[in-house]
C-alpha positions in Angstrom: 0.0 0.0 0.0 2.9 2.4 0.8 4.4 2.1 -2.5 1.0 2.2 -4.1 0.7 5.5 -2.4 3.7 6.9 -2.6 4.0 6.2 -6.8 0.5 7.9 -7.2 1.8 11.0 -5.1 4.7 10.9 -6.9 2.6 10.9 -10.2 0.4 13.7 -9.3 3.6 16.0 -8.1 5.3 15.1 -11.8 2.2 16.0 -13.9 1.6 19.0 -12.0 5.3 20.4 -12.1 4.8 19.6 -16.4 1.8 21.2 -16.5 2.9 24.6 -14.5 6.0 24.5 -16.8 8.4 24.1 -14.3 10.0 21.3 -16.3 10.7 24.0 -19.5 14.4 25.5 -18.6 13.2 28.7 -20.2 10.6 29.2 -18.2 12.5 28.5 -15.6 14.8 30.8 -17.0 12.4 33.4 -17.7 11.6 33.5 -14.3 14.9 34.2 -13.1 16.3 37.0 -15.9 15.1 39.9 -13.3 16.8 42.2 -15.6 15.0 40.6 -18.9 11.7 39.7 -19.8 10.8 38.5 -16.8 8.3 36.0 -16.6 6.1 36.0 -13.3 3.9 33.0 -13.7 6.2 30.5 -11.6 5.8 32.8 -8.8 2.5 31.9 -9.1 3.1 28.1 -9.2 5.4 28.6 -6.1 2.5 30.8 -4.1 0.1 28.1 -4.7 2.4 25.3 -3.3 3.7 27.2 -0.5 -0.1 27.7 0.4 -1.2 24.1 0.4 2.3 23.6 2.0 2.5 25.4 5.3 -1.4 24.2 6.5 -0.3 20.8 5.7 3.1 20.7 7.5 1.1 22.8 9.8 -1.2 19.2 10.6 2.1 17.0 10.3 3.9 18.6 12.9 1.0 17.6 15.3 0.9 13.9 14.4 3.3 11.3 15.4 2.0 9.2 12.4 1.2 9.3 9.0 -2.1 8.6 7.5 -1.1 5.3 6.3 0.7 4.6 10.0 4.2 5.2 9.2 6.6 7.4 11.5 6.5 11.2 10.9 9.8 12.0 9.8 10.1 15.8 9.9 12.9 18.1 10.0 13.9 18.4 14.0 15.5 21.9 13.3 14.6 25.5 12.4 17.9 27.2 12.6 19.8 29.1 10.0 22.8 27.5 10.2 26.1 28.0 6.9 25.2 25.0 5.8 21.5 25.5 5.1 22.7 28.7 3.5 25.7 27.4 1.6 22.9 24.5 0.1 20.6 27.1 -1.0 22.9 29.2 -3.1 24.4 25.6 -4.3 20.4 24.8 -5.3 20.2 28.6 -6.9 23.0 28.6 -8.8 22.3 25.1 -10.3 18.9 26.0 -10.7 19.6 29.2 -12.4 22.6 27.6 -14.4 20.3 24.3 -15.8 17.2 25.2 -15.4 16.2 22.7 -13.2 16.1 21.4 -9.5 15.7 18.1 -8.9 11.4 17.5 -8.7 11.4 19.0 -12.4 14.8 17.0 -13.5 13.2 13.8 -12.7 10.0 14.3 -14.5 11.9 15.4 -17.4 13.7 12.2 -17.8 11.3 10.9 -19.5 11.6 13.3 -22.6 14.3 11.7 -24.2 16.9 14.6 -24.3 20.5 14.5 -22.8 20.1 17.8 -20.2 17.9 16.4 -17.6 20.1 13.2 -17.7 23.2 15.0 -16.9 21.9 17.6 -14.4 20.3 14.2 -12.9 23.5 12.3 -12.8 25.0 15.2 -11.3 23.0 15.8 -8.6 23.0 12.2 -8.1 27.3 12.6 -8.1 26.8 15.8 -5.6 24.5 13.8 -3.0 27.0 10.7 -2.9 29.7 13.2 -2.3 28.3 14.9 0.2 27.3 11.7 2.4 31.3 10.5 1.9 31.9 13.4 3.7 29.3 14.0 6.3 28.9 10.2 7.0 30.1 10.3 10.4 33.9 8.2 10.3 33.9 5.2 12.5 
């Protein structure tokens, strides 16, 4: 049932991120050229999610289980720490450089061309190295 759930979720996340356009690098890119022709409508996309987001985490935080009776696993931290900073501007930067963050990457694999494939393997190569050094050394 869990992995029922969680491919339908994952389903419904990919179709909407190709429908809002968040999967098009120019859009992406449209959205970021401040200086350009700006293009607004991923703010839009963003503003909806963060406002189906924040009641929703809102509700998680309060449970100790999720509706299918696995254990809540939620963030145990709020602080600002470098690291959280340093990972954002890593995220922007690749974002702004590829047009895509890894939600939109992943659904774009399935279009057949080489870009999401790289920035996937990539991202794939940056997570691996970041464990090898954070893995605690025993």
């Amino acid at each position: 049932m869990h992995v029922l759930m969680a491919f339908l979720v994952g389903l419904v996340f990919g179709t909407g991120l190709i429908v809002s356009g968040m999967t098009d690098p120019a859009k992406v890119g449209g959205f970021l050229d401040l200086a350009g022709r700006w293009d607004p409508s991923l703010a839009f996309v963003m503003g909806g999610a963060i406002l189906v987001a924040l009641p929703a985490f809102r509700i998680a935080g309060k449970r100790r289980f999720s509706l299918l009776g696995g254990a809540m696993r939620l963030p145990g931290t709020t602080a600002i720490d470098r690291l959280l900073v340093l990972g954002s501007l890593v995220f922007g930067v690749g974002w702004g450089l590829a047009g895509y963050c890894p939600g939109p990457a992943l659904a774009s694999l399935a279009s057949g061309g080489a870009k999401p494939w790289i920035f996937t393997l990539a991202m794939l190569a940056g997570m691996g190295i970041f464990e090898l050094i954070e893995r605690p050394h025993a």
